[in-house]
C-alpha positions in Angstrom: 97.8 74.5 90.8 99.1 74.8 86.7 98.5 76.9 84.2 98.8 77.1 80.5 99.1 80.9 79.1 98.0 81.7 75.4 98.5 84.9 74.2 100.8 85.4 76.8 102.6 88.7 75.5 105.3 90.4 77.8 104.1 87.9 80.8 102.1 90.5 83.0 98.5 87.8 83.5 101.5 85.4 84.2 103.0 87.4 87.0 99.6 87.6 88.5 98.4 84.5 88.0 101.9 82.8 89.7 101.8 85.4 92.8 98.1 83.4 93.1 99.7 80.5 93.7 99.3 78.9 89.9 102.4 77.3 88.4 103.2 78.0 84.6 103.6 74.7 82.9 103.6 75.7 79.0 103.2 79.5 77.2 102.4 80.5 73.7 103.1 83.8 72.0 102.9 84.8 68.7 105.8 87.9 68.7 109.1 87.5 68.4 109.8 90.9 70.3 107.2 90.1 73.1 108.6 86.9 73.5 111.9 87.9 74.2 110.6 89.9 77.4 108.6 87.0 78.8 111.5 84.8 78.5 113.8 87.0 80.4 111.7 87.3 83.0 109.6 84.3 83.6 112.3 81.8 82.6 115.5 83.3 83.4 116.5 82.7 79.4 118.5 85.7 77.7 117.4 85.0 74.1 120.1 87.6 72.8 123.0 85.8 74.0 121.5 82.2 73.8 123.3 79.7 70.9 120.5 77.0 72.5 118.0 78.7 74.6 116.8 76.1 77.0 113.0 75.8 77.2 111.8 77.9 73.9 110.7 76.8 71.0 109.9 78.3 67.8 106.5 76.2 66.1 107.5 77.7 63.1 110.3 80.0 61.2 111.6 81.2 58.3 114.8 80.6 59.8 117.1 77.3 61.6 117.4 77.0 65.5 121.0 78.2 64.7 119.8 81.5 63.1 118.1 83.0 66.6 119.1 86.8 66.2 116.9 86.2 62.4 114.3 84.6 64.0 113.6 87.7 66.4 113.3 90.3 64.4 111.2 87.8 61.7 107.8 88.7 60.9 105.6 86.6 62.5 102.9 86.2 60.2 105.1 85.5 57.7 106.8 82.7 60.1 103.3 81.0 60.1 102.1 77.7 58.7 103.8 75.2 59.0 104.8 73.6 55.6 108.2 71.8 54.8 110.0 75.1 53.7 109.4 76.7 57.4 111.5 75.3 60.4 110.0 74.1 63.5 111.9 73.1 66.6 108.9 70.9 67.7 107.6 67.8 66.1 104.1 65.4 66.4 105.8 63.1 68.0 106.3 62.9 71.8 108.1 65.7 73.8 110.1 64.8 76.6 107.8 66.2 79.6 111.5 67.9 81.1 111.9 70.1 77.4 108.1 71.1 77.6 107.8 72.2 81.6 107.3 75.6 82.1 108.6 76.3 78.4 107.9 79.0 76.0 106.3 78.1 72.3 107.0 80.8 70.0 104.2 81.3 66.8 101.0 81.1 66.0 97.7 79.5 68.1 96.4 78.4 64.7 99.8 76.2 64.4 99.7 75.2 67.9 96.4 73.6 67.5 97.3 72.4 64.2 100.4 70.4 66.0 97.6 68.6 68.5 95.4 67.8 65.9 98.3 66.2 63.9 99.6 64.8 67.3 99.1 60.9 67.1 98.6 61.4 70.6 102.1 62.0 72.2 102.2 65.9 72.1 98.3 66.4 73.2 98.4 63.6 75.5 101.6 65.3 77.2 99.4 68.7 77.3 95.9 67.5 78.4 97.7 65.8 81.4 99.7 68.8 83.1 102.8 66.9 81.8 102.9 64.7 83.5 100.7 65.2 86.5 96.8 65.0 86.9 95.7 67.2 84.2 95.4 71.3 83.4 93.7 73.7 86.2 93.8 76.6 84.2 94.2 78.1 80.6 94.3 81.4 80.6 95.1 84.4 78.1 93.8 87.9 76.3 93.7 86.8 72.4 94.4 90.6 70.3 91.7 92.9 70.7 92.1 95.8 68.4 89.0 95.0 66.4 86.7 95.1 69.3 88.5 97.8 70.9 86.4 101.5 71.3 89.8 102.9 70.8 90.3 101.5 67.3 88.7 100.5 64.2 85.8 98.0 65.4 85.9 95.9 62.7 83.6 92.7 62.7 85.2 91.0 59.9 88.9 91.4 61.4 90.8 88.1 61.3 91.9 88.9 65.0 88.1 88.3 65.6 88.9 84.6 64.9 91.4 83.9 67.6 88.8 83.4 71.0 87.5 80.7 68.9 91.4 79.2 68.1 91.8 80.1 72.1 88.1 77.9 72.4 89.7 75.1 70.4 92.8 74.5 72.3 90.6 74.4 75.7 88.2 71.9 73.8 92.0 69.9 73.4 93.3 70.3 76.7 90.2 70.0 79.0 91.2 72.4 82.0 89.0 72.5 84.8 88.9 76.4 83.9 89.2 79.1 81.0 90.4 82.7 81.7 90.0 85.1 78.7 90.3 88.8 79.3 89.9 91.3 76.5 88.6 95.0 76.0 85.1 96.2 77.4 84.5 96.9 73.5 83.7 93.3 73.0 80.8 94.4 75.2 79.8 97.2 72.5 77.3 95.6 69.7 78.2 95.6 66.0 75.9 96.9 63.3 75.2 94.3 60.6 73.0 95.0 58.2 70.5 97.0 60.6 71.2 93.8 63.4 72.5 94.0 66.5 75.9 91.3 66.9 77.4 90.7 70.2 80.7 89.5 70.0 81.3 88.7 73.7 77.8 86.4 73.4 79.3 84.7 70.5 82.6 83.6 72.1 80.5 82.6 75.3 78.4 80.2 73.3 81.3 78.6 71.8 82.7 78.1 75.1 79.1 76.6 76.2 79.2 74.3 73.4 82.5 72.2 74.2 81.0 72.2 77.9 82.3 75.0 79.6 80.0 77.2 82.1 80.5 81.2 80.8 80.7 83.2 83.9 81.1 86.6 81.6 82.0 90.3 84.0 82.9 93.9 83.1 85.4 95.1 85.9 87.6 97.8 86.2 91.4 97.5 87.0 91.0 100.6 89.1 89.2 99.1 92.1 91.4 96.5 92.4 94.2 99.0 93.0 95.6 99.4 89.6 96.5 103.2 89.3 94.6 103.2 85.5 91.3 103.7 84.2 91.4 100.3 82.6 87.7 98.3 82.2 88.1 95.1 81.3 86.0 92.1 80.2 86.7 89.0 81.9 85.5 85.4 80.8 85.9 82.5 83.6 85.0 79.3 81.4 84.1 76.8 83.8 84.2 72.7 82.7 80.7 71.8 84.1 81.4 69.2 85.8 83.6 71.6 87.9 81.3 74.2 88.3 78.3 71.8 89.6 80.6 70.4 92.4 81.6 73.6 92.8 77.8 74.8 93.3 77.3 71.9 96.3 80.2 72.8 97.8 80.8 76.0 98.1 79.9 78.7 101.2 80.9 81.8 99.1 77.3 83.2 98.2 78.7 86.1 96.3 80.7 83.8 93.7 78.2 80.8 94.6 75.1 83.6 92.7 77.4 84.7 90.0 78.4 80.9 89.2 74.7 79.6 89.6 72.5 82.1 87.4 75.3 81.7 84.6 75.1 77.8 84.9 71.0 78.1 84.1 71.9 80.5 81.2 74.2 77.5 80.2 72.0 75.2 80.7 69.0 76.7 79.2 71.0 77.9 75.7 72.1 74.0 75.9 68.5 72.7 76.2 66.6 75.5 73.7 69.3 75.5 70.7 73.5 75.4 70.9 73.0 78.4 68.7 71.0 80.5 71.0 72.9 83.0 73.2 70.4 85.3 74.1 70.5 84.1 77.8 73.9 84.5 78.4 74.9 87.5 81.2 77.7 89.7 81.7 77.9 90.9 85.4 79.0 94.3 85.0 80.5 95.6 88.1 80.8 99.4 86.8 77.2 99.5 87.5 75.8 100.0 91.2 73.6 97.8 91.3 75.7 95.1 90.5 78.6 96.7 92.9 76.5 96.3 96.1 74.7 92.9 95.5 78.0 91.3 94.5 80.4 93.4 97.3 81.6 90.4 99.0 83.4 87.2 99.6 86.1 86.8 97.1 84.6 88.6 94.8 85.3 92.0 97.5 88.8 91.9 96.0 87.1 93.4 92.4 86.0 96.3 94.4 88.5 96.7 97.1 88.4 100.8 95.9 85.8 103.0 95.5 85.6 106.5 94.2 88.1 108.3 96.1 90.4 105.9 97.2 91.6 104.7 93.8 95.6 105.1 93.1 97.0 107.6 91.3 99.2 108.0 88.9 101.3 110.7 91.1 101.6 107.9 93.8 102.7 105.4 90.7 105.3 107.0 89.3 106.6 110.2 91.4 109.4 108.9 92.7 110.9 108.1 89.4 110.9 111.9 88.3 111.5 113.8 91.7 114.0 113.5 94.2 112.3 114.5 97.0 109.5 112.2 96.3 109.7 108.8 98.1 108.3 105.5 96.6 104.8 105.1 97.8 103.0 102.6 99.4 101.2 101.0 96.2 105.0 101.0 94.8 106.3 99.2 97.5 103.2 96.7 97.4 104.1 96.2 94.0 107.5 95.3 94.5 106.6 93.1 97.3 103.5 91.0 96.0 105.5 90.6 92.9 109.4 89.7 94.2 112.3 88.2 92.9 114.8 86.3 95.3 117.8 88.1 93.4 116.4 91.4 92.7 118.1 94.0 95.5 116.8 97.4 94.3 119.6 98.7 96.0 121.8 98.0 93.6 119.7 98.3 91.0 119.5 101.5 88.4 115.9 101.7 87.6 115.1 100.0 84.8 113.5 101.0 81.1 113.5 104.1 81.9 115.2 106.4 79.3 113.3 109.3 78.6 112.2 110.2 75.0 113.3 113.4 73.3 109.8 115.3 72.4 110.1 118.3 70.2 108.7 121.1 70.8 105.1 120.8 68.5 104.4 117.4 71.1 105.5 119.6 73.9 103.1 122.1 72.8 100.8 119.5 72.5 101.6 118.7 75.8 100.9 121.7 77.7 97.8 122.1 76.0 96.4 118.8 77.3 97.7 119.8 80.9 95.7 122.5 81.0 92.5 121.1 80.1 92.6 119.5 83.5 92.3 123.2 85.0 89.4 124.0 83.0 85.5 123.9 83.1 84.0 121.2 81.5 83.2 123.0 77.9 85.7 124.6 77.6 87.9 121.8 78.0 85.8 119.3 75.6 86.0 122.5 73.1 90.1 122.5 72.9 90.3 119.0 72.9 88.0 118.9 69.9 90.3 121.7 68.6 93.4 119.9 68.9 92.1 116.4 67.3 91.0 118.3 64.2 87.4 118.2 64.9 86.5 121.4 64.8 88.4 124.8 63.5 90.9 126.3 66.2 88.6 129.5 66.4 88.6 130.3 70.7 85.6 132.1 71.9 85.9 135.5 74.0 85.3 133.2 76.9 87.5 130.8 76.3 90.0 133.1 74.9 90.1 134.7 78.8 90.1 131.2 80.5 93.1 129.9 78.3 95.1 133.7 78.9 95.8 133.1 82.4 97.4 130.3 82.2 101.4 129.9 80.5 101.5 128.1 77.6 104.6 126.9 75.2 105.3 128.3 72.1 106.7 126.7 68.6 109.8 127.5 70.1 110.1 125.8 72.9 109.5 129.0 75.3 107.1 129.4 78.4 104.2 132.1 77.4 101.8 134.0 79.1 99.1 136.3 78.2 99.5 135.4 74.6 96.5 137.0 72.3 93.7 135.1 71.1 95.2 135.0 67.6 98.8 133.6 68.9 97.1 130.9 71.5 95.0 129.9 68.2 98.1 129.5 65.9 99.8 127.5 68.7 96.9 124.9 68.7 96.7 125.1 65.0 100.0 124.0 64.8 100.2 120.7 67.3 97.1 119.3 65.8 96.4 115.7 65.7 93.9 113.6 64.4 95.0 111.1 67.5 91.9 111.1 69.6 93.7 109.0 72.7 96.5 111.7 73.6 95.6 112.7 77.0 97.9 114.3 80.4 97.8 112.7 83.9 95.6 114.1 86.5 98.0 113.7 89.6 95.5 113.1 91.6 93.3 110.4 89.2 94.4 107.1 88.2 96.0 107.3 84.7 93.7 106.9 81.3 94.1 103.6 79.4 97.7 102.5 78.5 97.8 101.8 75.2 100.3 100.8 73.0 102.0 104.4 71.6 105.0 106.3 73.3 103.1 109.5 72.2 99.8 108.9 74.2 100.3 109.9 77.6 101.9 113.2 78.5 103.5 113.5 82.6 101.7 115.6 85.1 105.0 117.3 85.8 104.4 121.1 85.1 107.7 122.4 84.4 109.1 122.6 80.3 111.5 119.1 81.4 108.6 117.8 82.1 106.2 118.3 79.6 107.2 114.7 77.5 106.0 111.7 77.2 106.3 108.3 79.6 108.6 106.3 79.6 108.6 102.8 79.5 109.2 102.0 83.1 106.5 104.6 83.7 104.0 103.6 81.9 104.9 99.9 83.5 104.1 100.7 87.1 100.7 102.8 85.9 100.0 98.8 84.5 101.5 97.3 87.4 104.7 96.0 86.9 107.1 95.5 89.6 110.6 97.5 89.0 112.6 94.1 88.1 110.6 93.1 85.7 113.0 94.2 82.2 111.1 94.8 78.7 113.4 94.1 76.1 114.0 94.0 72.5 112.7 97.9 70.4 112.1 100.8 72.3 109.6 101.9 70.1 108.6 101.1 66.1 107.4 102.9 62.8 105.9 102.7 59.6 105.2 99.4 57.8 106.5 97.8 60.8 103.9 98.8 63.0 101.8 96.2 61.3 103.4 93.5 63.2 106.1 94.8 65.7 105.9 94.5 69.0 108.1 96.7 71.1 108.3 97.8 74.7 105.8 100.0 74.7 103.4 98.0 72.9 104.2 95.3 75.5 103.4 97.2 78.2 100.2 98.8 76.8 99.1 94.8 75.7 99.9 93.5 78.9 97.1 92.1 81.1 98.1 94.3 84.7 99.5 91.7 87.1 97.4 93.4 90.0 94.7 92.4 88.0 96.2 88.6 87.2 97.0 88.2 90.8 93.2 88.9 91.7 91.6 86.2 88.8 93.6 84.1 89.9 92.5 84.2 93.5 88.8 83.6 92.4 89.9 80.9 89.6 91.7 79.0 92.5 88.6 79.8 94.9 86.3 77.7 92.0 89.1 74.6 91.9 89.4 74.4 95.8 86.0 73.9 96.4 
């Protein structure tokens, strides 16, 4: 089975998606940075050191083929469009099928859609027919999410907002028998317009519907699938219908066989009543019980495989990296071993992207402080967390004055304290406040919070002064997943204006679709094209 990946980032849905048994016939990323990382690793291309890098191509640049160091640190958005003053190592006309397999488009979705409507056939036709084979199994990618995310902004009117339908539009090009789309569980949340409720995941499932694609719509959670993070998730499997109504004769699966047949009569019912109607469309939403244990079987097992207090955690992800006496655990080695690479001998290996960052001592403050609120009643530890993030005054009650005493803090200094007074523990918060609400430390003993996309977000478990810092990279890529070959390259880390459209290594990781999580889509998107 093939797949096409949009959006495709670093390459982590990719890994997944080929350890399923789906072979990667064309990608498409926007960055620059990212792009460099998912050419490394998924097709063996050092862009750094390549004069002519076989099997990437820019759609558009502000700079020649012969320029390549310019054209990776080029803004992207600023690359876009494709007009007779930008360069573009692709053409309308027809692609030799051995340049395009398994190859690596860098730029923009809107120009990559603009190219096959341009195409007087050639380029689309070599797309829509698996290049040269009997068409496209799957299309699969996460389009930017910021603007839906709880975590950001929520902002309807985002241009970001617009890319599922460009995503939408390149499936209505390519006919696949399937659509993957993953994005945040905000997409979930409603927007406010003018006193009316607006569901964006409803909107890009009736778009879907409308080019003839069944919306099987689900919330899941990358924790019960044995990915050592608190990461909920909302998964779209577009099916083409005439896929899905084989697929509902043949199949023996009743878990999937339910979840396919009650969102084809939504489809079918919006398509009958009015294409503008999406009222009837439903998202199974497996963080609720109900829809755990009617749905807990068949393929569909492998999105619950963990419950409660079986879930990985972040001690068993990363331990090993930090202590010597700590041996690489059992989810570490599965990692390594589901995910492999013929040439990759740990052995003789040095661990990989995994420098550790300098904190000063206000984020090690910080730090500490955030430890501790693991060790403390509930209240109390909501109250200093609302402390720290600015929300309230840094004023500690008698009670939790005597709570916070007994345990040792760090001072402006850098220095371990204990049994400060009340007036130096609240000068000490006071002074490593942030107006950051997702700073958080690792329970060693939970699965990690969300990665997201900042070096400063996540604090180690470790409690020793050493240890109170921030992850590194290669940390913060087995908490998503990642196997220990797999290299992130270009930036460390950005700043400034160029956050705005930088992608560095720890904005790859924290973008990344988990590969655990790829690897188990996939399973259920080649369950769907078997039968």
């Amino acid at each position: 089975m093939n797949h096409i990946e949009l959006f495709a980032g670093c390459g982590g849905l990719s890994l997944g998606l080929e350890a399923a048994g789906f072979e990667l016939l064309m990608a498409n990323e926007l960055s620059p940075m990212a792009a460099e990382t998912f050419a490394f690793n998924h097709l063996g291309v050092d862009l750094t050191t390549s004069k002519n890098p076989k099997g990437v191509f820019w759609i558009s640049s502000q700079f020649a083929r012969n320029e390549l160091q310019k054209r990776l640190r080029e803004n992207p958005i600023e690359a876009a469009g494709l007009d007779k003053e930008k360069f573009t190592d692709l053409s309308t006309e027809v692609i030799s099928p051995k340049e395009l397999k398994r190859s690596l488009l860098v730029g923009s979705i809107i120009d990559l859609n603009l190219l096959l409507e341009r195409s007087k056939g050639g380029f689309l036709k070599l797309l829509r027919s698996g290049i040269g084979g009997k068409g496209v199994d799957l299309v699969s990618g996460g389009p930017p999410c910021q603007s839906f995310s709880l975590a950001g902004l929520r902002e309807h009117n985002n241009h970001r907002n617009s890319l599922p339908l460009e995503f939408a539009k390149f499936v209505d090009f390519i006919k696949p028998k399937i659509a993957l789309l993953e994005n945040v569980s905000g997409i979930l949340s409603a927007f406010d317009i003018n006193g009316k409720k607006f569901y964006a995941w409803r909107e890009v499932a009736s778009v879907f519907s409308q080019i003839g694609y069944v919306p099987i719509c689900m919330h899941i959670n990358a924790k019960r699938l044995g990915v050592p993070q608190n990461r909920p998730r909302y998964i779209m499997l577009a099916v083409r219908e005439d896929v899905c109504k084989q697929f509902l004769k043949r199949s023996n699966d009743k878990y999937l066989l339910s979840i396919v047949d009650e969102s084809y009569e939504a489809f079918t019912k919006a398509s009958e009543e009015n294409k503008g109607n999406n009222e009837g469309f439903v998202c199974f939403d497996f963080e609720k019980n109900t829809v755990r244990s009617k749905y807990n079987g068949g393929i569909l097992r492998e999105l619950l495989a963990l419950e409660d207090q079986t879930y990985v955690s972040a001690k068993e992800a990363i331990d090993d990296l930090s202590s010597k006496t700590s041996k690489e655990s059992e989810y570490v080695k599965e990692i390594n071993r589901l995910f492999t690479k013929k040439d990759f001998n740990k052995l003789n290996t040095s661990i990989l992207n995994h420098e550790l960052r300098a904190n000063g001592p206000v984020v090690r403050a910080r730090n500490r402080l955030y430890q501790v609120t693991h060790k403390l009643e509930k209240n109390v530890a909501q109250n200093l967390k609302r402390m720290i993030s600015m929300k309230i005054e840094p004023r500690l009650s008698n009670h939790e004055y005597l709570v916070l005493s007994k345990f040792w803090l760090l001072d402006l200094d850098g220095k371990r304290q204990k049994n400060l007074s009340k007036r130096d523990i609240e000068r000490i918060i006071q002074s490593v406040q942030s107006k950051k609400h997702s700073q958080k430390a690792l329970h060693p003993q939970k699965p990690s919070p969300a990665v997201l996309g900042s070096p400063d977000d996540t604090c180690h478990y470790a409690e020793k002064v050493t240890t109170l810092r921030t992850l590194t990279v290669r940390e913060l890529a087995r908490i998503q997943s990642f196997p220990d070959w797999f290299v992130f390259r270009s930036k460390v880390t950005t700043g400034g204006a160029y956050r705005r459209y930088e992608v560095p290594q720890y904005t790859q990781v924290g973008n990344a679709v988990p590969p655990l999580l790829g690897h188990v889509l996939g399973k259920i998107c080649k369950e769907i094209i078997r039968k």
